[in-house]
N, C-alpha and C positions, 0 to 999 in steps of 0.2 A: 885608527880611522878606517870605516869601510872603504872599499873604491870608487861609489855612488858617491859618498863625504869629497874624494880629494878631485873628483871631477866638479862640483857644484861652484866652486869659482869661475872656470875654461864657458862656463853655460852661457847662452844668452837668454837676456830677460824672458823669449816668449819660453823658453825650454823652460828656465827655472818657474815660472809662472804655472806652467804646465805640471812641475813636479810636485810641485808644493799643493795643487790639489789634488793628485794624486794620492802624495804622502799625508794628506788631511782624511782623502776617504777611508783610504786603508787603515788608518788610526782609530778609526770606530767602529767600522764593519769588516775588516779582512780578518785572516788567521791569526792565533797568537803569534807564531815568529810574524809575519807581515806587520802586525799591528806595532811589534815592538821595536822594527825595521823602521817602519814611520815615525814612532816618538821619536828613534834616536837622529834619525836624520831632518826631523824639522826645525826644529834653533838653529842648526847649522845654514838651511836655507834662509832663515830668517833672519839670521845675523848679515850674512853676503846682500842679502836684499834691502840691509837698513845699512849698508857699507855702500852699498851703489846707490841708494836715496841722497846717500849724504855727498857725495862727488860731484861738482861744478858739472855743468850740460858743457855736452861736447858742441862748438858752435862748428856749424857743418859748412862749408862755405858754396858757394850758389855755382852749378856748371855754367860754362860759357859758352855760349852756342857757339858752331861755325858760323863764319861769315857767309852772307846769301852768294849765290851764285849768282851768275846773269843766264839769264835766259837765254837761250838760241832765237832768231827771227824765225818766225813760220816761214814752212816752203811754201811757195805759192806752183798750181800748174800739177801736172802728174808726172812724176819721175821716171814712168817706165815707158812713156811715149815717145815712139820714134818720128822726127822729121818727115815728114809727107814726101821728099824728095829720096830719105832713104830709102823707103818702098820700091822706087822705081830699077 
């Protein structure tokens, strides 16, 4: 098996998804080695992709948020103001 073959398992759907049109353009318009790179690696894509069609959906289970906080009371008045008496 090539090394592109024994990683296409490890792949996630958007990669393989991504390969596979790849290895579909290349199959009809790239170089003869390319082109013959693409035949051999497309069953292989397409076998893993009808292996993972066939596997039960993963049920994802729902986050749970943090509980809310409470809120602090508004300050009322200005905080940086001094006493009329301290002035003196």
């Amino acid at each position: 098996m090539t090394p592109l073959a024994e990683m296409v398992p490890a792949m996630s759907d958007a990669d393989l998804k991504a390969l596979r049109a790849n290895a579909a353009r290349l199959s009809g318009t790239g170089s003869p080695a390319q082109s013959a790179a693409a035949d051999e690696i497309l069953p292989i894509i397409d076998a893993e992709a009808s292996r993972r069609a066939a596997l039960p959906p993963i049920a994802v289970a729902p986050r749970k948020r943090a509980p809310a906080t409470k809120k602090a009371a508004p300050v009322t008045g200005h905080q940086t103001a001094l006493p009329a008496k301290a002035l003196v």
